[in-house]
C-alpha positions in Angstrom: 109.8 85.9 101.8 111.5 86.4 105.6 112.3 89.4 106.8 114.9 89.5 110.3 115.0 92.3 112.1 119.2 92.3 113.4 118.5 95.7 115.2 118.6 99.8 114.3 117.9 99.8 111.1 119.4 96.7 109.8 117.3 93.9 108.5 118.0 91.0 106.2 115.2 90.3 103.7 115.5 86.7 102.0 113.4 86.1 98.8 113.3 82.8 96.9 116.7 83.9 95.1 118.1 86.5 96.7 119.0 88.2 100.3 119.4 91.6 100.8 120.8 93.4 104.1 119.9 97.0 104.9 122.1 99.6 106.5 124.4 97.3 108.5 125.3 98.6 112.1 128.6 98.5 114.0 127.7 96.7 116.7 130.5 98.4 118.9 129.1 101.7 118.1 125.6 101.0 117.8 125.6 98.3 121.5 123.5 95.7 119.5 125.3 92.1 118.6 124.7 91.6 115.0 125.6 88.2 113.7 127.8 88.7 110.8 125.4 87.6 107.5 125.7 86.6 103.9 124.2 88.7 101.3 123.9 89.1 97.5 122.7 92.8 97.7 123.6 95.8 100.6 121.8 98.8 100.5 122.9 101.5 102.4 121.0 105.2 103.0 123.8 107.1 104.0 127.3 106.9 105.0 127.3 106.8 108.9 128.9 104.6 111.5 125.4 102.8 112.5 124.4 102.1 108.8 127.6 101.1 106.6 129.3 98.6 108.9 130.2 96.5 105.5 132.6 94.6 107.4 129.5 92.7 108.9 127.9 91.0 106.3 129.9 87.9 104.2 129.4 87.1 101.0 130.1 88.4 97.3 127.5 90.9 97.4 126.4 94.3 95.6 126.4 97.2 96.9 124.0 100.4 96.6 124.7 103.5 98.2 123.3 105.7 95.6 119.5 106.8 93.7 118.9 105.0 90.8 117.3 101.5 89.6 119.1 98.4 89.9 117.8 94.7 88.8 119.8 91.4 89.9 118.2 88.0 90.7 114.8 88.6 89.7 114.9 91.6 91.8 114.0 95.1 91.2 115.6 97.8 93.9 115.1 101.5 93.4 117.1 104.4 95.2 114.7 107.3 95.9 117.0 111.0 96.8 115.5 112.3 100.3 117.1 114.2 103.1 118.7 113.0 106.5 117.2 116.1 107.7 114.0 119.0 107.3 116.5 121.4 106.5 117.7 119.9 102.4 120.1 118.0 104.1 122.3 121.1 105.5 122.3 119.7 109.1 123.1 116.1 108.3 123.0 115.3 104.2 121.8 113.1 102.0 119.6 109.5 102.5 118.5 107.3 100.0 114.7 105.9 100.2 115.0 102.1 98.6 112.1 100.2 97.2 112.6 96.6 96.5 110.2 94.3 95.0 110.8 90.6 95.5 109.1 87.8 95.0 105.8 89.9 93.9 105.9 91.9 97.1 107.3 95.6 97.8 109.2 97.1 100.8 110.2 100.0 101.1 113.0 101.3 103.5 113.1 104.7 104.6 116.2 104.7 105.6 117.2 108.0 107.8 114.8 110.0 106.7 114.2 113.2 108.8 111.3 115.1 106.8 108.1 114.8 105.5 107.8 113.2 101.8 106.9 115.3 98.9 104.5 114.3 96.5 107.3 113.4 93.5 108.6 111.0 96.2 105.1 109.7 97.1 104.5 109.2 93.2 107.5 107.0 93.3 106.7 105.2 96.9 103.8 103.8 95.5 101.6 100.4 96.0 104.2 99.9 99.3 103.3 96.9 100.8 105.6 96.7 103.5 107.0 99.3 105.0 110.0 99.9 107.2 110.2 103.5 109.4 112.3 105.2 111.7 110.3 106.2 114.5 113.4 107.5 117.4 113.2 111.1 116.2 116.2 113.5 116.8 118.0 112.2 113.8 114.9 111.2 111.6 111.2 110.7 111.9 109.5 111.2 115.4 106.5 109.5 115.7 103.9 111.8 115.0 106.0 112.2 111.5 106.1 108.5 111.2 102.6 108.2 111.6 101.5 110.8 109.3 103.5 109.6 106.7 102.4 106.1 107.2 98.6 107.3 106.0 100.3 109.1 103.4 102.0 106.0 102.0 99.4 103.2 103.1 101.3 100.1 103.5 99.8 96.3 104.5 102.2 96.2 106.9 104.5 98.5 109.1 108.2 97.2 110.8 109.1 100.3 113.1 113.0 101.0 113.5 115.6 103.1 114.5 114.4 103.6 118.1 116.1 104.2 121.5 117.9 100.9 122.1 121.3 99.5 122.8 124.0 102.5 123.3 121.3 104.8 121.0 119.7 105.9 124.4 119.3 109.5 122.9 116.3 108.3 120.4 112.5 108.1 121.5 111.6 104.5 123.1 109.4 102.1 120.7 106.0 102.8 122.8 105.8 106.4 121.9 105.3 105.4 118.0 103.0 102.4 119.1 100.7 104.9 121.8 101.0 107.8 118.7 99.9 104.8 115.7 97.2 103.5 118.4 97.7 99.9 117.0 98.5 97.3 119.2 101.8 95.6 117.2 102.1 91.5 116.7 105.5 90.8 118.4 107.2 87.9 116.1 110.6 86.7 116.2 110.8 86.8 111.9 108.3 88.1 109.3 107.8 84.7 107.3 104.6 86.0 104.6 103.7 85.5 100.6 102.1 87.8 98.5 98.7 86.1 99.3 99.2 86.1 102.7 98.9 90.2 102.7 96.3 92.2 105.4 93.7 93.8 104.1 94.3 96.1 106.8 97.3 97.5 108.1 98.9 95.4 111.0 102.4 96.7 112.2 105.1 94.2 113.3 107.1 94.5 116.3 110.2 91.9 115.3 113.0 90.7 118.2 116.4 91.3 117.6 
């Protein structure tokens, strides 16, 4: 499996028969250049500018928007109901949490989230082994969120997004998570890793876009 990090909190995650992009971003709105991708499946949290750009990714793909359990490819991606907000969603709506499992290993996106998790969530966010966070605050998770909800959900591995960056200057910089996680993060240019390949101990990932 590869997973590319194209910025905010768009990523492209390539199994052996299947790739799958994540909440594409507008790269005039968002001030990142995004190469326009192929894709069999999109998945998208919630419908806002820096997240639904479908107009950037090629292909004859699928898209989810929505909870609920979808298979295709040898595939198995689960939409989870959260809030974009601590408030039920009456400041900013809905997200959707998705859970793939590919090629024997499971990520899990968190999409926008902007509360803690509650323990019908957790029961469903279970045996994560990589996990992908929003860590900019304001809109979703700050980091001392993000990191509590990281021991909550115990993942091999952590990909922080959705931090100040590009024209999205009003989010919290990447070091704040890092100094508030107090793990020093492996910066890579792609997450290339097989099931067997996992860390017994959680390592987070700082990827390039």
């Amino acid at each position: 499996m590869e997973i590319v990090y194209l910025g905010h909190s768009e990523f492209k995650i390539s199994g052996k028969n299947i790739n799958v992009v994540t909440d594409p971003l507008n790269p005039s709105e968002v001030g990142i250049t995004a190469p326009k991708i192929e894709a069999d499946v999109v998945t998208i949290s919630h419908d806002h500018f820096d997240h639904n750009f479908l107009a950037g990714v090629k292909g004859e793909y699928l898209c989810f928007d929505t909870p609920g359990e979808y298979e295709i490819k040898g595939a198995e991606i689960q939409g989870i109901p959260s809030f974009h907000d601590n408030t039920g969603g009456k400041e900013r709506g809905l997200n959707t949490i998705f859970v793939y499992e590919i090629d024997g290993i499971k990520i899990c996106h968190l999409g926008d989230l902007g509360h803690d998790l509650t323990p019908e969530q957790l029961d469903k966010i279970d045996g994560i082994d990589i996990l992908l966070i929003p860590v900019g605050g304001k809109y979703t998770l700050d980091s001392k969120l993000a990191a509590k909800i990281i021991s909550e959900i115990s993942p091999k591995i952590v990909i922080p997004m959705h931090f100040k960056a590009g024209k999205m200057t009003d989010l919290e910089p990447l070091d704040n998570f890092l100094k508030e996680l107090g793990i020093d993060p492996k910066k890579i240019d792609k997450l290339k890793i097989q099931k067997k390949d996992l860390p017994e101990e959680l390592e987070v990932y700082q990827l390039s876009y």
